[in-house]
MDTraj code that builds the backbone (N, CA, C; nanometers):
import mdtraj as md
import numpy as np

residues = "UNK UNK UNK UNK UNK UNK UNK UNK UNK UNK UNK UNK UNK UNK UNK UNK UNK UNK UNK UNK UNK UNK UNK UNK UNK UNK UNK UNK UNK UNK UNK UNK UNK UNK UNK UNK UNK UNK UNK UNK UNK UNK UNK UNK UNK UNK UNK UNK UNK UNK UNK UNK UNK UNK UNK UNK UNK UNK UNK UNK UNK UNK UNK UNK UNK UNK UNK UNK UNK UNK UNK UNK UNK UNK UNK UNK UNK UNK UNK UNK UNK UNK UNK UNK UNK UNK UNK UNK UNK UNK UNK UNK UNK UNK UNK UNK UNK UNK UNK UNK UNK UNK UNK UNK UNK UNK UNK UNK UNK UNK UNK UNK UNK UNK UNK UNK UNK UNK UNK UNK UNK UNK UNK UNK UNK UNK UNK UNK UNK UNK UNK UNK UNK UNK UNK UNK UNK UNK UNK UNK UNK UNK UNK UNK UNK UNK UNK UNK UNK UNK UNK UNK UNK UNK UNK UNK".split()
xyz = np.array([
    [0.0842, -0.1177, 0.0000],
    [0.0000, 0.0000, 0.0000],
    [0.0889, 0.1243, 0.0000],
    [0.0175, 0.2193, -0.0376],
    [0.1038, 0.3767, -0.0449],
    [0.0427, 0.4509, -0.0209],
    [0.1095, 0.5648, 0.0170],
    [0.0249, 0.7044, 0.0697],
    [0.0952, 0.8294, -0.0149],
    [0.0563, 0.9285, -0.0396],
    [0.0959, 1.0467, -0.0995],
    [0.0731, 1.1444, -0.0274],
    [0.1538, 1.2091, -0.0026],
    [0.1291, 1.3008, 0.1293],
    [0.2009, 1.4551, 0.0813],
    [0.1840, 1.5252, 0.1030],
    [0.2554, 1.6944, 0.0759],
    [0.3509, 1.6832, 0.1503],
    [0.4825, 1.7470, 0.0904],
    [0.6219, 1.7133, 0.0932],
    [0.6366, 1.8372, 0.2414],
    [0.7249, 1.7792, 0.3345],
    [0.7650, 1.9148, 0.4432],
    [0.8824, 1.9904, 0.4110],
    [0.8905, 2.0741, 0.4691],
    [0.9900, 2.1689, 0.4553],
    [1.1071, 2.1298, 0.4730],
    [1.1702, 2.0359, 0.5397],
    [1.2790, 1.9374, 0.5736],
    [1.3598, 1.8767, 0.4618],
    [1.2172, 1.8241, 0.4286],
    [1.2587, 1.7665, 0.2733],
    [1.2777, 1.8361, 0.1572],
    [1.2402, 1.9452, 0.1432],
    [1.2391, 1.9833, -0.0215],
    [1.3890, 1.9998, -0.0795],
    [1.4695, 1.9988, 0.0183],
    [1.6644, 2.0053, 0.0077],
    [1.6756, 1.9034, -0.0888],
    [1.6511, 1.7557, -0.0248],
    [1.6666, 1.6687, -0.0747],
    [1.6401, 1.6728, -0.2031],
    [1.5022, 1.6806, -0.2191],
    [1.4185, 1.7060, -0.3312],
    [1.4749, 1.8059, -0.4658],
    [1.5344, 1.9064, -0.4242],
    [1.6063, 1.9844, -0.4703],
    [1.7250, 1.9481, -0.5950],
    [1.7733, 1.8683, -0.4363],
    [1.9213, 1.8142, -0.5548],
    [1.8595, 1.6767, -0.6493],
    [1.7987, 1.5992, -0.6194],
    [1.7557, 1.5372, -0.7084],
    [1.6991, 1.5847, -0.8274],
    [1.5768, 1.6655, -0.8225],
    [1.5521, 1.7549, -0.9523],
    [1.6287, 1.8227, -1.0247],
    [1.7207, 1.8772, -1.0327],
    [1.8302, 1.9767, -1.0839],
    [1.9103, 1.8643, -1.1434],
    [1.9353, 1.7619, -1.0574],
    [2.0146, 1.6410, -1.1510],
    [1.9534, 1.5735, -1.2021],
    [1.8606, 1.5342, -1.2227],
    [1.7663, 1.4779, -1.2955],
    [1.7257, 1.5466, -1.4092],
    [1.6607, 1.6594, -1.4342],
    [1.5788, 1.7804, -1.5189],
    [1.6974, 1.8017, -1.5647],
    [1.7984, 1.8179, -1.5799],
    [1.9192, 1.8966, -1.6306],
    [1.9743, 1.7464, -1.7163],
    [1.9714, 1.6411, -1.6871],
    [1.9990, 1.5563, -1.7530],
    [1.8875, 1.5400, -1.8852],
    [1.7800, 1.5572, -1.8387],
    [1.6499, 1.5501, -1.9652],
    [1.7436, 1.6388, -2.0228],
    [1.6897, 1.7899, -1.9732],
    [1.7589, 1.8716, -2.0461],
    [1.8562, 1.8518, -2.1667],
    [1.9437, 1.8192, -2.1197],
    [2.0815, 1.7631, -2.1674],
    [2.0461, 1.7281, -2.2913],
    [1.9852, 1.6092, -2.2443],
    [1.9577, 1.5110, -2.3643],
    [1.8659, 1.4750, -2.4742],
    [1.7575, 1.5763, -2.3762],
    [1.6442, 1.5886, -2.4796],
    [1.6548, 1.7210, -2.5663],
    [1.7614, 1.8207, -2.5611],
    [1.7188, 1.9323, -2.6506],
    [1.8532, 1.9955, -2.6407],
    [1.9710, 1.9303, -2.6113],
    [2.0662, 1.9620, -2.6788],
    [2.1808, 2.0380, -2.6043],
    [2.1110, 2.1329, -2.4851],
    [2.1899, 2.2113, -2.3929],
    [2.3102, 2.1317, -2.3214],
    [2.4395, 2.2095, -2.3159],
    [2.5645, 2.1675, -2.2420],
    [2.5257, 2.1387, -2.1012],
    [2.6165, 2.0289, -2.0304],
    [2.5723, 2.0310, -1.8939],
    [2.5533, 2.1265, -1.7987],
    [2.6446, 2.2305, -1.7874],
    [2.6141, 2.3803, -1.7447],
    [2.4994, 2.4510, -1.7610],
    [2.4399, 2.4458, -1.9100],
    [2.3280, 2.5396, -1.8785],
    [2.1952, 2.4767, -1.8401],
    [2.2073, 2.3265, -1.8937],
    [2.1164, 2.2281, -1.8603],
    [2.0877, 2.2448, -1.6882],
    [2.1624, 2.2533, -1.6353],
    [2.1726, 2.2639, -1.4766],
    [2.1554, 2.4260, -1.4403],
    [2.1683, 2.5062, -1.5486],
    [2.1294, 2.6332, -1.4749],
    [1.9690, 2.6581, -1.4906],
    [1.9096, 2.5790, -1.6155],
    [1.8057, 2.5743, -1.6575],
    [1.7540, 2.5083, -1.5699],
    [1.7375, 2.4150, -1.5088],
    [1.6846, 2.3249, -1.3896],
    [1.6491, 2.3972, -1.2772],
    [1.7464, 2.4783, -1.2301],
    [1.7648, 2.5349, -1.0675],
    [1.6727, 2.6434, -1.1275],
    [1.6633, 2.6845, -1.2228],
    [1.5710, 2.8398, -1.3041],
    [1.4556, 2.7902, -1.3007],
    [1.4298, 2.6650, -1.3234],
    [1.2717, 2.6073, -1.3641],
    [1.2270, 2.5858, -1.2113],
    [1.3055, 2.5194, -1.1176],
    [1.2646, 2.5027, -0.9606],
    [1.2106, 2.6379, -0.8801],
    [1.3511, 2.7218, -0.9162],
    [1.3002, 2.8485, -0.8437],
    [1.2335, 2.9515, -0.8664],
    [1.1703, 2.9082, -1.0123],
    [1.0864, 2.9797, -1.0853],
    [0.9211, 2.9918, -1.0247],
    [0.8893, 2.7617, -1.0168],
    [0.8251, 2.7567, -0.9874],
    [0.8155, 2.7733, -0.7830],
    [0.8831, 2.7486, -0.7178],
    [0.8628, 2.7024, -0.5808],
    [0.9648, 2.8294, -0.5473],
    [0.9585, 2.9697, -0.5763],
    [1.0275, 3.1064, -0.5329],
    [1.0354, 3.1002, -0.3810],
    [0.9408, 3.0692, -0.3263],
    [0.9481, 3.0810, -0.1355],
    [0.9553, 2.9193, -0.0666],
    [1.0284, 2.7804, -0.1776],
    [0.9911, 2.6587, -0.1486],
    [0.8932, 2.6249, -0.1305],
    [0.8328, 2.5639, -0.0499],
    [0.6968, 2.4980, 0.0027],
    [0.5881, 2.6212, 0.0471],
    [0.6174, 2.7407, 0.0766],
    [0.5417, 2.8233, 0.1313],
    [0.4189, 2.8431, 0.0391],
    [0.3015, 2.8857, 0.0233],
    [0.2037, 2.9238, -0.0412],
    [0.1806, 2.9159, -0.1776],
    [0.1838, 2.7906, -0.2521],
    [0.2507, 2.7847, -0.4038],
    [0.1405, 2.6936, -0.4108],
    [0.1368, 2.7548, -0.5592],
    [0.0097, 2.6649, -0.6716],
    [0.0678, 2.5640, -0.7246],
    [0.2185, 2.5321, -0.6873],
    [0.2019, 2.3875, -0.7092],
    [0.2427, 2.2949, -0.5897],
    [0.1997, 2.1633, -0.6235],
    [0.2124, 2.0410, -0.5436],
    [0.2917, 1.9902, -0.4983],
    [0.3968, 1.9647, -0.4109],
    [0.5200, 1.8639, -0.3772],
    [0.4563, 1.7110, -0.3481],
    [0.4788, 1.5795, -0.3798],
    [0.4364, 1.5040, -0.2806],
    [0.5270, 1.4643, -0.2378],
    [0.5341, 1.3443, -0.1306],
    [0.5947, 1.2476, -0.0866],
    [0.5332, 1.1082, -0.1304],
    [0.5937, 1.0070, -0.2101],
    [0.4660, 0.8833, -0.2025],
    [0.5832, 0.8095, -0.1391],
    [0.4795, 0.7625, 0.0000],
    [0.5398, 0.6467, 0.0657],
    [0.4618, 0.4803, 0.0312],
    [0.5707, 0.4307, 0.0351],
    [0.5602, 0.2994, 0.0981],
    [0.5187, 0.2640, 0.2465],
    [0.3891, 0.1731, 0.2686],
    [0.3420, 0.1849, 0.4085],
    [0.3475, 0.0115, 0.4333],
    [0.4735, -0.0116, 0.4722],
    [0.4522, -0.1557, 0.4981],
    [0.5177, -0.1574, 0.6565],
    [0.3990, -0.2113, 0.7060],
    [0.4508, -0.2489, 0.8646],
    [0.4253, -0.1086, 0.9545],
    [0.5458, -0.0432, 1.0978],
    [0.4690, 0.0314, 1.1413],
    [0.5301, 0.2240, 1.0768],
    [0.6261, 0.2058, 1.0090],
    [0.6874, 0.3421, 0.9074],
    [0.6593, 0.3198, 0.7980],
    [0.6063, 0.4615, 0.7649],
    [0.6003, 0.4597, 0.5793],
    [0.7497, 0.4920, 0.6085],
    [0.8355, 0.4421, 0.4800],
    [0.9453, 0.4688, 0.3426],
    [0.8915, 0.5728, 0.2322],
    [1.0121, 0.6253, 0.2703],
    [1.0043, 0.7308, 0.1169],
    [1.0246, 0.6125, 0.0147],
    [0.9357, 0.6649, -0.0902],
    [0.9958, 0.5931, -0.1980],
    [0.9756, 0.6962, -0.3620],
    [0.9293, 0.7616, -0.3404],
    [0.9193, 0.8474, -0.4588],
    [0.8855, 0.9912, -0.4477],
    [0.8490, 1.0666, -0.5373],
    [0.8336, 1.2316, -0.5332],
    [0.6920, 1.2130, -0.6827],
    [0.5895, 1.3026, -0.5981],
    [0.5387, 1.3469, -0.7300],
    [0.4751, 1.4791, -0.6981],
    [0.5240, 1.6175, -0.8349],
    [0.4996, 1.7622, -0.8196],
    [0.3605, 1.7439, -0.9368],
    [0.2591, 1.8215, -0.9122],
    [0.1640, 1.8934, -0.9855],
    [0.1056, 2.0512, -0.9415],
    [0.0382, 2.0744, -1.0453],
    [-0.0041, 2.1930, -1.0349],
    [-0.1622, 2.1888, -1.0594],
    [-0.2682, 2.2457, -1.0081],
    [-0.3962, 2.2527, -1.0457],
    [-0.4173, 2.3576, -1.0991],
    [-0.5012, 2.3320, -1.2246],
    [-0.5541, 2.4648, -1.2996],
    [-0.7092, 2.4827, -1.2837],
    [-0.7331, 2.5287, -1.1950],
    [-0.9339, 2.5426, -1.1607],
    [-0.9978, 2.5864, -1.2860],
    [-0.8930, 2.6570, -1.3962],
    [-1.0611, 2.7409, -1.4986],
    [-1.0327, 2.6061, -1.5777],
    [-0.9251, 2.5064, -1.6044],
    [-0.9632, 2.4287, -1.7100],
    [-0.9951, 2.2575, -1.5785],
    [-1.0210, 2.2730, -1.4610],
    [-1.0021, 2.1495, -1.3929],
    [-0.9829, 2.0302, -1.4336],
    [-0.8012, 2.1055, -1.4246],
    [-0.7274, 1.9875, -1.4577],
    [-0.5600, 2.0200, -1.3481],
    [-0.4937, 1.9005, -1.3723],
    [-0.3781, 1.9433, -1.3111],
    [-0.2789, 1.8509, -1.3873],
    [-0.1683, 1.9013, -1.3942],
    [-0.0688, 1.8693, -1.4787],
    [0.0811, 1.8290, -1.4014],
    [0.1159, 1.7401, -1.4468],
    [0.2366, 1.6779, -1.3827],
    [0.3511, 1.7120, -1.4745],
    [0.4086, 1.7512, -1.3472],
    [0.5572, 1.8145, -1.3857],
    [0.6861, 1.7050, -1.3935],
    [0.6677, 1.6691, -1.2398],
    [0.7449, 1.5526, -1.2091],
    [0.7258, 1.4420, -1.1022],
    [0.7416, 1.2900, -1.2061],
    [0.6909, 1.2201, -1.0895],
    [0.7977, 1.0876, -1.0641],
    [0.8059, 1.0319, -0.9731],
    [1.0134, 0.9999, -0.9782],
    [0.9699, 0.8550, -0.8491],
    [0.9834, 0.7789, -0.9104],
    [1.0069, 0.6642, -0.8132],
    [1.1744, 0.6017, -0.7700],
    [1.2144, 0.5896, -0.6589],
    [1.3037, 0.5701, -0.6632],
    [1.3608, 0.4005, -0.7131],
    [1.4742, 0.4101, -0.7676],
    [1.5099, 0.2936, -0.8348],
    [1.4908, 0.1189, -0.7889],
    [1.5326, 0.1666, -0.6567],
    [1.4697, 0.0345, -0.5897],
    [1.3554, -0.0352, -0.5297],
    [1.2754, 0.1200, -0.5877],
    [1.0944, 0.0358, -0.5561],
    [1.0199, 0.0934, -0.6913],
    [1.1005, 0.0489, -0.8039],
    [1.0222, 0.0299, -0.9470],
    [1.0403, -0.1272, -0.9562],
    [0.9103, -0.1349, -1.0105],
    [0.8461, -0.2573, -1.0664],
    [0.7478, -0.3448, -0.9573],
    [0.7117, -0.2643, -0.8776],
    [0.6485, -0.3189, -0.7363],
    [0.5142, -0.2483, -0.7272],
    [0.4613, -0.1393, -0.8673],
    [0.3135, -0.1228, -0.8394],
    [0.2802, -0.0276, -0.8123],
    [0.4011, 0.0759, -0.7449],
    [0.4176, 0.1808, -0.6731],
    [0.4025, 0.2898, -0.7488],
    [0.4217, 0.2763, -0.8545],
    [0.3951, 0.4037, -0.9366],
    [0.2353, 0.3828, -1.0204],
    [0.2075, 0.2967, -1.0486],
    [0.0416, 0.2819, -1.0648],
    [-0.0290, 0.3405, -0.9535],
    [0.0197, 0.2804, -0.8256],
    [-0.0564, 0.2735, -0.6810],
    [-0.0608, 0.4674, -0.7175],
    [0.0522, 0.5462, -0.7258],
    [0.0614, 0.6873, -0.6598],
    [-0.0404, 0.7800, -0.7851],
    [-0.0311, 0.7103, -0.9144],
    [-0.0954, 0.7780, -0.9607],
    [-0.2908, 0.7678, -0.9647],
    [-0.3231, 0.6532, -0.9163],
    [-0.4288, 0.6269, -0.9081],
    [-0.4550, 0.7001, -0.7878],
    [-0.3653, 0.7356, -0.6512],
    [-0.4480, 0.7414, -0.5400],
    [-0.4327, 0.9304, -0.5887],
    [-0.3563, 0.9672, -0.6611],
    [-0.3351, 1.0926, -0.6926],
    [-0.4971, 1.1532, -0.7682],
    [-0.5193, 1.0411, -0.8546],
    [-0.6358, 1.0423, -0.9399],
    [-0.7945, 1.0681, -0.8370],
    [-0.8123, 0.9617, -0.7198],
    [-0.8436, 1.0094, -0.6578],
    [-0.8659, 1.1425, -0.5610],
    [-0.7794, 1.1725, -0.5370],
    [-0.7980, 1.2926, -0.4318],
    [-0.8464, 1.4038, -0.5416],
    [-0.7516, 1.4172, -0.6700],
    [-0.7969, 1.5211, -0.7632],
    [-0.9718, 1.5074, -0.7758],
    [-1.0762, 1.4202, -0.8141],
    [-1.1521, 1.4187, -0.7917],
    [-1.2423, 1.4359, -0.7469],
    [-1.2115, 1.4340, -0.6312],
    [-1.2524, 1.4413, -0.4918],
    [-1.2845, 1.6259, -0.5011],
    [-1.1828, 1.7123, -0.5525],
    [-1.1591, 1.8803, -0.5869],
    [-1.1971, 1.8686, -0.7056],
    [-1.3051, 1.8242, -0.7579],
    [-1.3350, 1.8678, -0.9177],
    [-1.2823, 1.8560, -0.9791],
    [-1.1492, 1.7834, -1.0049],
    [-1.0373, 1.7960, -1.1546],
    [-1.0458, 1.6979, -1.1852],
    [-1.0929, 1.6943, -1.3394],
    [-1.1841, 1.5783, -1.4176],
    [-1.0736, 1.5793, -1.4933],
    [-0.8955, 1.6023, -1.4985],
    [-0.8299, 1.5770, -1.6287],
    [-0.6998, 1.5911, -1.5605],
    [-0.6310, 1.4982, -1.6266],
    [-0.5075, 1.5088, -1.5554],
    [-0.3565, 1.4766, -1.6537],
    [-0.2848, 1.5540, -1.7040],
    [-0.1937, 1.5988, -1.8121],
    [-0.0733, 1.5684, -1.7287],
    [0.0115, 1.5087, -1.8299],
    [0.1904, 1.5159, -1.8250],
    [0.2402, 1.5103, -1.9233],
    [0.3614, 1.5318, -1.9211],
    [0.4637, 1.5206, -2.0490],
    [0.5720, 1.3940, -2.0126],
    [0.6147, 1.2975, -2.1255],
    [0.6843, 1.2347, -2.0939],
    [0.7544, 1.2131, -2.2274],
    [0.9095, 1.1835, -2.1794],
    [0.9777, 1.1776, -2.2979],
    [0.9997, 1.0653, -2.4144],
    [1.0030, 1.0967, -2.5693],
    [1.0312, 0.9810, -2.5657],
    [1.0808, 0.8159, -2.5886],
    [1.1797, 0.8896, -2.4858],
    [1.2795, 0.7646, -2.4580],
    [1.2651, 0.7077, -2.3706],
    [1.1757, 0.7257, -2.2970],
    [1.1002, 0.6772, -2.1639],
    [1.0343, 0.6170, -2.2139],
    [1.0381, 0.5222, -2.2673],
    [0.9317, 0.3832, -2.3099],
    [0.8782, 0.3428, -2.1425],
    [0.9784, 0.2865, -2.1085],
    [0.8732, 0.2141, -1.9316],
    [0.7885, 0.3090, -1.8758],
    [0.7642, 0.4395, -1.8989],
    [0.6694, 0.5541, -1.8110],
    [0.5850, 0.5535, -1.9330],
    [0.5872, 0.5652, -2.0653],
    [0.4951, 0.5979, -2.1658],
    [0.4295, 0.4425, -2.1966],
    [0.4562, 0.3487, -2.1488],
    [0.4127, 0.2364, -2.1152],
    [0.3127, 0.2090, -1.9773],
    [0.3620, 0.2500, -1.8375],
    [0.2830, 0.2990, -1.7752],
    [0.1866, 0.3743, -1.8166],
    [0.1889, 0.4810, -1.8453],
    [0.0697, 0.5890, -1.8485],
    [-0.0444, 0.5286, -1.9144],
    [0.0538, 0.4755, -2.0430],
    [-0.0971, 0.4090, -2.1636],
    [-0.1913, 0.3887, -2.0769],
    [-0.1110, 0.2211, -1.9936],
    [-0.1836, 0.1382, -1.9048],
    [-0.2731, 0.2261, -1.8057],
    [-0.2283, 0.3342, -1.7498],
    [-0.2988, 0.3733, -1.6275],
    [-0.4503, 0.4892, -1.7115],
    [-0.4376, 0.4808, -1.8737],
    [-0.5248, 0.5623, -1.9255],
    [-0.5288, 0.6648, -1.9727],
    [-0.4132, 0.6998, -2.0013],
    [-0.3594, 0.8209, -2.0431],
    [-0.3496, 0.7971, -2.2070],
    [-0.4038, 0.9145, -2.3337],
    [-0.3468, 0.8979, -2.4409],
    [-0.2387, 0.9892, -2.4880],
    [-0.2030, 0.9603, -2.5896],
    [-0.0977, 1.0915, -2.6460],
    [-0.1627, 1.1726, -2.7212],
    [-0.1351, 1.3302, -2.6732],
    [-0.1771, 1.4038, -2.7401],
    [-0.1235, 1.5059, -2.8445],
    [0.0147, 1.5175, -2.8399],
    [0.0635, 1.5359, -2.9574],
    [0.2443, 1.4880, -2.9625],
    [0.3358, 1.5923, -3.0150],
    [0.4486, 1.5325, -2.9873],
    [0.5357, 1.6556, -3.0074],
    [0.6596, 1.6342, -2.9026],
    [0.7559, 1.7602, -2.9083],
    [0.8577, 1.7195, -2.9844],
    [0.8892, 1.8238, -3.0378],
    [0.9857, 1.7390, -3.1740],
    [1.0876, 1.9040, -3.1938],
    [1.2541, 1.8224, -3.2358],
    [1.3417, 1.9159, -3.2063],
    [1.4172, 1.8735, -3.3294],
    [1.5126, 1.9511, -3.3899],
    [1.6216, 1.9154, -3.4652],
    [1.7919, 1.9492, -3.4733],
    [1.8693, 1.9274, -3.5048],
    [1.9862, 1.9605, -3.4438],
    [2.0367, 2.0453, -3.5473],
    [2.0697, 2.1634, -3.5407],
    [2.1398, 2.2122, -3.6697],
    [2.2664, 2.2747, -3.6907],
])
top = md.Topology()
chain = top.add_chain()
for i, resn in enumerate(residues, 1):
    res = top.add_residue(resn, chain, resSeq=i)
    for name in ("N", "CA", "C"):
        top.add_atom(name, md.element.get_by_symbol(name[0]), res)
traj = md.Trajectory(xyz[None], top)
């Protein structure tokens, strides 16, 4: 079982350096930028969106734990944002950690995610995924998601 819970202030450090190394690697690789700016572009996109961290922000941090026995485990991160005039919310980033993929856990977070949105009126729920990410664009299919168009780049 899993829980998704809003990320604390403790954590978003963590959270931090993982995104910037992570997003800066897409970056990287999906559109061409040197590792430098790829990583300045990352920390620009974080503090763009989360300017005061966790404080009063339209978008989402989670935590999805693992709840086996009497401690949840961290085991993943998932950020969204809700848009009330189109009720919908859109995923930015959603990150299981390596050693609890293939265990359900990322179906489990987006379904219970699916829920709660519901629950607040948001009948639609959007991400972007890359793609070279076959195992997440494989997920999503499965969890009901279609494609709706495609980002497309060229090198010149």
């Amino acid at each position: 079982m899993i829980n998704i819970r809003e990320m604390q202030d403790a954590e978003f450090a963590a959270y931090s350096c993982y995104f910037v190394e992570d997003y800066a690697r897409d970056i990287e690789e999906n559109q061409g930028y040197s590792s430098e700016t790829a990583i300045t572009m990352a920390k620009e996109s974080l503090d763009r969106c989360f300017p005061n961290k966790l404080e009063s922000n339209q978008h989402s941090l989670l935590c999805i734990e693992s709840i086996d026995g009497d401690s949840p485990v961290l085991c993943g991160y998932l950020w969204h944002s809700i848009d009330q005039s189109e009720s919908s919310s859109f995923i930015y980033d959603f990150f299981v950690f390596e050693n609890f993929r293939g265990q359900g856990i990322g179906r489990e977070a987006i379904k219970t995610l699916e829920q709660q949105l519901k629950k607040v009126g948001i009948n639609q729920l959007k991400l972007r995924v890359a793609y070279h990410n076959q195992r997440a664009l494989k997920l999503y299919q499965e969890l009901g998601f279609s494609v709706t168009g495609y980002n497309m780049s060229k090198q010149l």
